[in-house]
Structure formats: structure tokens, C-alpha cells
matplotlib code that plots the C-alpha trace (Angstrom):
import matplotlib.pyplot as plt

x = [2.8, 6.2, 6.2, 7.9, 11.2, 11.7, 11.4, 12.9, 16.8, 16.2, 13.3, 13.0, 10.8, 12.0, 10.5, 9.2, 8.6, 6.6, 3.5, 4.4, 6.3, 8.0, 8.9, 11.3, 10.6, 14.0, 13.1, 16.0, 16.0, 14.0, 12.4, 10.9, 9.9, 8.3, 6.1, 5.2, 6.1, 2.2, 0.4, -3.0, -1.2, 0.9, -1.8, -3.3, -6.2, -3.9, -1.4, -4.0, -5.7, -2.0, -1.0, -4.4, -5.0, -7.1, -6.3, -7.1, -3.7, -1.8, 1.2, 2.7, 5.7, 7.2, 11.0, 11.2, 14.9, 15.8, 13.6, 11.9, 8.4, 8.5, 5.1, 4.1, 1.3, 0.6, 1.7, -1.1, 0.0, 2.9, 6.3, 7.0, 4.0, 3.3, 1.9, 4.7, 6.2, 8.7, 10.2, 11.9, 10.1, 12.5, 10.3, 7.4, 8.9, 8.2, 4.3, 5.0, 7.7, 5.3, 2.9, 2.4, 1.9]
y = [-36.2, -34.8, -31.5, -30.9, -29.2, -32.7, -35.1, -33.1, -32.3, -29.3, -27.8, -25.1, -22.9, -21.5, -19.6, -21.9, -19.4, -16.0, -17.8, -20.6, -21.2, -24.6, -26.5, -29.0, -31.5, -33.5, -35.9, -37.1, -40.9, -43.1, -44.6, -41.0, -40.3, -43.5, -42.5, -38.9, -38.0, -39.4, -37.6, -35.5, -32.6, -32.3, -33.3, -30.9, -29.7, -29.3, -27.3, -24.9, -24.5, -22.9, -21.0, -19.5, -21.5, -24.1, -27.5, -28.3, -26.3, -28.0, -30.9, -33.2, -34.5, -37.6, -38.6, -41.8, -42.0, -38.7, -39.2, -35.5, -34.3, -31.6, -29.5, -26.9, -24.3, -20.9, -17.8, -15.5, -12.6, -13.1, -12.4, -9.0, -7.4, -4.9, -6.5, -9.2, -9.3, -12.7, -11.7, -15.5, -17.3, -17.9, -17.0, -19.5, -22.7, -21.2, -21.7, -25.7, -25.8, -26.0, -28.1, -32.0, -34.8]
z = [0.9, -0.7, -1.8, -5.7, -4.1, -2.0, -4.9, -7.8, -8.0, -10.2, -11.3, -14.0, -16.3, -19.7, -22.3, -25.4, -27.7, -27.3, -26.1, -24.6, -20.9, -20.7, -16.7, -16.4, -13.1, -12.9, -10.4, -8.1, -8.8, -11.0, -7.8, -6.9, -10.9, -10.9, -8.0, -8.7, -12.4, -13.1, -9.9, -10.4, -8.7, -11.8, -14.1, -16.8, -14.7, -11.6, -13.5, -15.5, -12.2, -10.9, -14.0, -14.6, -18.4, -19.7, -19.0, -22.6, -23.7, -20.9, -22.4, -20.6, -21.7, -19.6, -20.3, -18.3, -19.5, -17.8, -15.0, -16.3, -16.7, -19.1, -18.7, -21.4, -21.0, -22.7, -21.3, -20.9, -22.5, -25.4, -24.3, -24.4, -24.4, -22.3, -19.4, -19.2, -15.9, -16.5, -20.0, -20.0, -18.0, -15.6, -12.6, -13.3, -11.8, -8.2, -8.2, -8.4, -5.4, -2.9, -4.7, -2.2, -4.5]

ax = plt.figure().add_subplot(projection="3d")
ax.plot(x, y, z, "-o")
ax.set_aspect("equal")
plt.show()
């Protein structure tokens, strides 16, 4: 079972406005998005269990074209705020590295 970091070129996270966090997967090669753009690990439940939301609020947003999964979820407290660590986002991509599909 790959991990995200071995099937994805690039993977990033982005703010999408000041309550929502936005990841990019960009999979390395249609073969790979074929195989792993649609796995449960990256499904709503799997991602609200790793970002702390409900998977109700998760979207998924496959670009078979690109080969990218785009994956939106709220942040949980608006950008910011005061207990805002990651004022863009730009941190939140980490937490799926590691994550075997």
C-alpha cells in the first residue's frame, strides 16, 4: 500500500477563503490517479477523521483531466482568529503525506 508522497508529484493545501482549507493531490501519472484518486483513505470520512471535521462538510472534487483530486474541508476556527496557527493554509497538506492508500 503506497503512501500519498509516492503516488502524488505535488501535493498542496491553500487557503479557500476564511473558513475553508483547500488540498490539491496531483497524482504523478493517469495510471496512478486512476488507481488511488477514488481510495477510502482519501474519502470524506477518512479526511474528516484527519482534519478533525465532519465528513458531511468534506468535498471532493476529482479532475480526471489533470490527474488532481482537489479536497475541501472547513477550517476549524476562521482564518485569522486568534487561535489560528496556519494563517494560509500552507501547513495542512502534511497530515495526508503519510497517509497508505
Amino acid at each position: 500500500m503506497p503512501k500519498v508522497s509516492e503516488v502524488c508529484r505535488h501535493v498542496r493545501s491553500k487557503v479557500a477563503g476564511p473558513f475553508w482549507v483547500t488540498v490539491d493531490l496531483m497524482f504523478d501519472g493517469q495510471e496512478n490517479y486512476d488507481r488511488y484518486s477514488g481510495s477510502p483513505a482519501l474519502g470524506a470520512e477518512s479526511i474528516a477523521a484527519i482534519y478533525g471535521v465532519d465528513a458531511d462538510t468534506v468535498s471532493l472534487y476529482p479532475i480526471p483531466s489533470l490527474k488532481v483530486l482537489k479536497i475541501s474541508y472547513p477550517r476549524r476556527t476562521p482564518q485569522g482568529s486568534v487561535e489560528e496557527r496556519d494563517l494560509h493554509s500552507g501547513q495542512q497538506y502534511a497530515y495526508l503525506l503519510d497517509v497508505r492508500l
